[in-house]
C-alpha positions as CSV (number, residue, x, y, z in Angstrom):
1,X,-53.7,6.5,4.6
2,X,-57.5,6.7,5.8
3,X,-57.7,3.0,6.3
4,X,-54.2,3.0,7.7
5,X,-54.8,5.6,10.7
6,X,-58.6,4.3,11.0
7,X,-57.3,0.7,11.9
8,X,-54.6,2.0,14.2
9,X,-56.8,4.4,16.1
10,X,-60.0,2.1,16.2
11,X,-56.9,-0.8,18.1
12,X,-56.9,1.9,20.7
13,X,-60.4,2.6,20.8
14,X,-60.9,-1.7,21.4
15,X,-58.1,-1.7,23.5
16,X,-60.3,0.5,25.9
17,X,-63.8,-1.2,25.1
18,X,-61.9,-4.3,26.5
19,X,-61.2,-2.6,29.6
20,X,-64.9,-1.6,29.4
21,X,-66.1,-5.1,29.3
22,X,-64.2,-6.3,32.2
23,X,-66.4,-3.5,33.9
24,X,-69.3,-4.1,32.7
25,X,-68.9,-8.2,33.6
26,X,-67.8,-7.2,37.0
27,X,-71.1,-5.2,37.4
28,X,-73.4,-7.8,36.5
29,X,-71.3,-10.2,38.5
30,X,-71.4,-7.8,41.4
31,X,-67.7,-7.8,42.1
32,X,-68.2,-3.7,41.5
33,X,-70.6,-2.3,43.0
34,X,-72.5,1.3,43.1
35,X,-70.7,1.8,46.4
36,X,-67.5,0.2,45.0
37,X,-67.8,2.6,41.6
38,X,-68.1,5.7,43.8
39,X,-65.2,4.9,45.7
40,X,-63.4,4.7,42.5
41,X,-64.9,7.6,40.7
42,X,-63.7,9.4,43.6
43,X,-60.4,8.1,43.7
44,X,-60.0,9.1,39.7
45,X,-61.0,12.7,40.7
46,X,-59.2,13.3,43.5
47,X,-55.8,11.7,43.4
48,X,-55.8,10.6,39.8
49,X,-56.8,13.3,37.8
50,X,-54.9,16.1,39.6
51,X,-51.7,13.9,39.0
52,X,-52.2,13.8,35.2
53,X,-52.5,17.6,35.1
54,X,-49.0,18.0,36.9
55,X,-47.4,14.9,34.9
56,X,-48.3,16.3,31.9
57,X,-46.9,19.7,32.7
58,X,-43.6,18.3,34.1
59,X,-42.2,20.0,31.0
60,X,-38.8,22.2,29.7
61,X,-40.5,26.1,30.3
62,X,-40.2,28.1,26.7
63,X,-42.1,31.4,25.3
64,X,-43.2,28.4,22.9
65,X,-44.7,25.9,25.0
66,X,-46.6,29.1,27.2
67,X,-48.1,30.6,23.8
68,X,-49.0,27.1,23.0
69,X,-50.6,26.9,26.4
70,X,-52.5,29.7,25.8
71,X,-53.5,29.3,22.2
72,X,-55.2,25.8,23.6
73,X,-57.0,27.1,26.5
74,X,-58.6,29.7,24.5
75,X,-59.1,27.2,21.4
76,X,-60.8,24.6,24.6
77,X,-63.3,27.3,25.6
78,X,-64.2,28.4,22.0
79,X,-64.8,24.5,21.5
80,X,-67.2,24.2,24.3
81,X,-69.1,27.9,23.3
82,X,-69.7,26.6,19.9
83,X,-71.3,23.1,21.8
84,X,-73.6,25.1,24.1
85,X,-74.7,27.5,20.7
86,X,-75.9,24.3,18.6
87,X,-77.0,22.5,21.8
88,X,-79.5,25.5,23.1
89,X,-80.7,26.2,18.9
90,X,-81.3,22.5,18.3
91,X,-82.9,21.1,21.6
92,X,-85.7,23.5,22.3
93,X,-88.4,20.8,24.0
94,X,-91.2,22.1,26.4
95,X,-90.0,19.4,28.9
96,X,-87.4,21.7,30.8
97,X,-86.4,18.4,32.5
98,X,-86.0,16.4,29.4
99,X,-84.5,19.5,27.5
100,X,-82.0,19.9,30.0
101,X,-80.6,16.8,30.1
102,X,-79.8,16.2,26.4
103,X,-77.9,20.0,26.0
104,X,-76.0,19.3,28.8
105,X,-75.4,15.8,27.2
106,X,-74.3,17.5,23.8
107,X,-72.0,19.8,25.6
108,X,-70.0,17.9,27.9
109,X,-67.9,14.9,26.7
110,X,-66.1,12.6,28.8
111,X,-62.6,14.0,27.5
112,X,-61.4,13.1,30.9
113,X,-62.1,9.6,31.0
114,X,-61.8,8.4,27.6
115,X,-59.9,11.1,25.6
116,X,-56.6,11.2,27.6
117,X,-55.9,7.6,27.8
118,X,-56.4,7.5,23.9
119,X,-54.5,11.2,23.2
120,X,-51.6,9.7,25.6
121,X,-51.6,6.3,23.3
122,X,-51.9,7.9,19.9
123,X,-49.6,11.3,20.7
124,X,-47.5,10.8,23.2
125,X,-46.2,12.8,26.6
126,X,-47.3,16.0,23.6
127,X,-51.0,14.4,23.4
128,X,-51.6,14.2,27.2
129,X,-50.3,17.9,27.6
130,X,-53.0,19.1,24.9
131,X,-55.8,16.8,26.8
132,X,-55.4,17.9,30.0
133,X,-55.6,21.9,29.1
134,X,-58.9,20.8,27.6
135,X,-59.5,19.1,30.7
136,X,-58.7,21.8,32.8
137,X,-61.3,24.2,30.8
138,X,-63.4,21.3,30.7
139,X,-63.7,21.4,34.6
140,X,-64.2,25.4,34.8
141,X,-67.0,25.5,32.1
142,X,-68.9,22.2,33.6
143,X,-68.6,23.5,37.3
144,X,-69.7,27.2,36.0
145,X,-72.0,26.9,32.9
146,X,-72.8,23.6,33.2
147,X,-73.8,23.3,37.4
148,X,-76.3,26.4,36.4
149,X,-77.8,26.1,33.5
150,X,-78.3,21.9,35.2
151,X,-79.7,23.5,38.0
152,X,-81.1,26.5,36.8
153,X,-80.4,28.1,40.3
154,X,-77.2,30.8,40.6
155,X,-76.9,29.8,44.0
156,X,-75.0,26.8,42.7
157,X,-72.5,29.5,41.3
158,X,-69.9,28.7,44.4
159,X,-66.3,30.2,43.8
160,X,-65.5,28.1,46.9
161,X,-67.0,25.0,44.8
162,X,-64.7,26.0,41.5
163,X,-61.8,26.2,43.7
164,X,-62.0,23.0,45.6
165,X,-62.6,21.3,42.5
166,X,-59.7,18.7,42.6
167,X,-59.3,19.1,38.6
168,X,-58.6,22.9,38.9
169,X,-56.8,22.2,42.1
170,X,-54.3,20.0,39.5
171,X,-54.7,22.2,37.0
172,X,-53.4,25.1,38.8
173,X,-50.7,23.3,40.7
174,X,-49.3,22.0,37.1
175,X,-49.2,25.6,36.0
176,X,-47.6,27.0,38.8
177,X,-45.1,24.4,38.6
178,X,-44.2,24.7,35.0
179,X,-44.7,28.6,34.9
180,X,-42.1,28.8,37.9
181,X,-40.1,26.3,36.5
182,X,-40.2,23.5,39.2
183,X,-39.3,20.1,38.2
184,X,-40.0,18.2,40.6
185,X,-37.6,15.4,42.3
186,X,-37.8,11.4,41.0
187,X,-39.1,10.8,45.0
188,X,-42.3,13.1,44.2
189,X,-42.7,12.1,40.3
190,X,-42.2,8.9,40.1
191,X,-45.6,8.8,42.9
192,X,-47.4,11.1,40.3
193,X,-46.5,9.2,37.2
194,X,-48.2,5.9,38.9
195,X,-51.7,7.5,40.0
196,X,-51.5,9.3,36.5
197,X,-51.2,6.1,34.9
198,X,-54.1,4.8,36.9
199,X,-56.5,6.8,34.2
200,X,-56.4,4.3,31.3
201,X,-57.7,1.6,33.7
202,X,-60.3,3.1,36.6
203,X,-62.5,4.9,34.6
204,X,-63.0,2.6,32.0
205,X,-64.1,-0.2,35.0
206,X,-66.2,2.5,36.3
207,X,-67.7,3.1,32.9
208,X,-68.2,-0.7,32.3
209,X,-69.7,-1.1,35.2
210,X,-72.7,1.7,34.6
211,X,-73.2,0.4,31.3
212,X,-74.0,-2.6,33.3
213,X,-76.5,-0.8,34.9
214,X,-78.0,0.9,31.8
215,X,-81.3,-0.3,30.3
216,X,-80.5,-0.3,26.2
217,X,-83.7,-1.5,25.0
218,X,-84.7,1.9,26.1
219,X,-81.3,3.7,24.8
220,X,-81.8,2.7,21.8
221,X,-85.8,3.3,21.4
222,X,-85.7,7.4,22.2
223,X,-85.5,9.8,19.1
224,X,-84.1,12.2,21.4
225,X,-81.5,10.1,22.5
226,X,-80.4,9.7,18.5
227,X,-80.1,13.3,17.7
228,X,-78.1,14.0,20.9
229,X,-76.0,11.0,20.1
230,X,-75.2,12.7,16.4
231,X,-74.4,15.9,17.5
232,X,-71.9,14.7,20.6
233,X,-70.8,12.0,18.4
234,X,-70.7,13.2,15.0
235,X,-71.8,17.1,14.5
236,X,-69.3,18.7,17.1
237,X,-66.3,17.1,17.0
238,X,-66.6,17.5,12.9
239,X,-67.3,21.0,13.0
240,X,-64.6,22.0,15.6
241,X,-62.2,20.3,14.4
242,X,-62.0,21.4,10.8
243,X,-62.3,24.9,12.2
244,X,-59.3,24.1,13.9
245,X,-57.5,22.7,11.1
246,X,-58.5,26.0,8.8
247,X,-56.8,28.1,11.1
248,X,-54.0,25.8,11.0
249,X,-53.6,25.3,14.2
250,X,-51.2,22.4,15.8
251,X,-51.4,19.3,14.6
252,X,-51.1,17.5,17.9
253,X,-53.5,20.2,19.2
254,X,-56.3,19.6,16.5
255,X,-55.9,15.9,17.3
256,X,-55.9,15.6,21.3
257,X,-59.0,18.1,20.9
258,X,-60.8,16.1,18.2
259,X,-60.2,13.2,20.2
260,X,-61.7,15.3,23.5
261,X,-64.7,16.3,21.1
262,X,-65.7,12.9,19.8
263,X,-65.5,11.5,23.3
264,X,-69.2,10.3,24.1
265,X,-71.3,12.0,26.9
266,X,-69.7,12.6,30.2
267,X,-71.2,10.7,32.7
268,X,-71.4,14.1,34.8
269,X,-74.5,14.1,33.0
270,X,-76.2,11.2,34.8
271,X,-74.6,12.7,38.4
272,X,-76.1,16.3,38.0
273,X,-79.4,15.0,36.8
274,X,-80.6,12.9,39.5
275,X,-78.9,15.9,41.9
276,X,-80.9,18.6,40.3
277,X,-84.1,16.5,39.7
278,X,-83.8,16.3,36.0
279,X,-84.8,13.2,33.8
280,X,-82.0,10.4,35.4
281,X,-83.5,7.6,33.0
282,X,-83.2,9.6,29.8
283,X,-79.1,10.9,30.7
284,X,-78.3,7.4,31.6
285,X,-79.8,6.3,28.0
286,X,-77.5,9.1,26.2
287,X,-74.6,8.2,28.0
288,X,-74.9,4.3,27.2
289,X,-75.6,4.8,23.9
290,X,-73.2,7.5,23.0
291,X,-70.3,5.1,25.2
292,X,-71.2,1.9,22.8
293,X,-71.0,4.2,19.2
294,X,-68.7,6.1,20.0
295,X,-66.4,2.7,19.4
296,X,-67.2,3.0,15.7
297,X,-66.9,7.1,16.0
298,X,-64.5,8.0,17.3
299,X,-61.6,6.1,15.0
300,X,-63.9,7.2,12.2
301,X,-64.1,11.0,13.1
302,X,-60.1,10.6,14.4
303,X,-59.1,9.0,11.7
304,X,-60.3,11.7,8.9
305,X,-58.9,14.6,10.7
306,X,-55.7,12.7,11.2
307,X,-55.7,12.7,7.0
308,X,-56.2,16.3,6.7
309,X,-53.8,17.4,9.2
């Protein structure tokens, strides 16, 4: 059974490494370039991701499904707590700038980019609605928690910013809709469902083409860039997930979040350090290194839940 779901998830987890490499070719080649892959990041987070949010809500409203709702949010942000508790005990370095970077790498997964095309593959329409609530609480904790303890200035605490931020934007437009029971008409979703399905492919170009851009010699030659790779990689999504599973939570649930958790770092983590000043080199290290083992990680970590669920 272990061997079964491992080989069936780990097709998945290729199936988006190959995507990857066509990135990371185009980088070298210079058909993408840094301009190019902010035009695209930007086009995932401001037309893309707000259309997954409200595809995946374009659901049949029950007491169910809203408790359901609910129980995942709150199970999201418990998720993330637990992740800043072992990331501020463990990584405890003088270096404010260095100690920074890898507790915001341990936190903060890239459950948008490479969790929600795998949790829409393995789980269905029921996978996608589980990843993007993650998502959602995702965005609020990285733009709240995350942006200040990054900064380490409260300024940065905007309500505006949180607001305009086009993944609560979705979020809350997706809830509205499904709260009020608004489905909307095949002229309107059909538009949606096409920019929604633009997140399998986009991001993982975008992420190819960093990894272009990353130096692994170096990646691979930092201690600190080993331990934060276990604990986003290994340590987290373990421990979360078998909390989840003891409380017997939903099965799909427990699996679109252990596939959010074992995501590697988020490449927010390279963005906020060079905007705060922090140590660029060492997040762009995590974040390759966590990207290339997290192929053999994620179906393993997936894969053993899967068999206890």
């Amino acid at each position: 059974m272990f061997l079964e779901n491992f080989l069936v998830i780990g097709q998945q987890v290729v199936v988006l490494f190959i995507l990857i490499a066509v990135g990371f070719v185009c980088g070298k080649k210079g058909v993408i370039t840094e301009h190019a892959s902010k035009v695209m990041t930007d086009i995932v987070l401001y037309a893309v991701t707000p259309c997954v949010m409200i595809s995946a809500f374009q659901r049949e409203f029950s007491a169910e499904t809203l408790g359901k709702v609910i129980t995942a949010a709150a199970a999201a942000f418990l998720i993330l707590a637990l992740s800043v508790l072992l990331a501020r005990l463990v990584f405890r370095q003088k270096d404010i700038s260095r100690r920074k970077v890898l507790q915001f790498a341990v936190i903060f997964s890239n459950c948008g980019f490479m969790s929600l095309p795998l949790q829409k593959e393995l789980l269905g329409e029921d996978g996608w609605f589980f990843g993007s609530i993650f998502v959602a609480v995702f965005n609020i904790v990285v733009w709240t928690y995350g942006l200040f303890d990054m900064s380490g200035d409260k300024k940065q605490l905007s309500i505006k910013r949180l607001a305009l931020n086009p993944g609560i934007v979705g979020a809350v437009a997706a809830i509205l809709l499904f709260a009020l029971r608004v489905q909307l008409p095949p002229v309107i979703a059909q538009p949606i469902t096409h920019l929604a399905n633009l997140n399998t492919p986009v991001p993982m170009l975008i992420i190819g083409f960093y990894l272009s851009q990353a130096d692994f010699k170096k990646a691979f030659s930092d201690k600190g860039t080993f331990l934060a790779s276990a604990f986003r990689l290994l340590v987290i999504p373990l421990a979360a997930s078998l909390i989840m599973v003891l409380f017997k939570l939903d099965r799909t649930m427990i699996i679109a979040f252990t596939i959010a958790c074992s995501a590697p770092t988020a490449a927010t983590t390279t963005m906020f350090s060079a905007k705060f000043n922090r140590d660029t080199e060492l997040s762009v290290s995590v974040v390759a290194a966590t990207t290339l083992l997290s192929l053999l990680t994620m179906p393993l970590i997936v894969s053993v839940i899967w068999s206890l669920c």
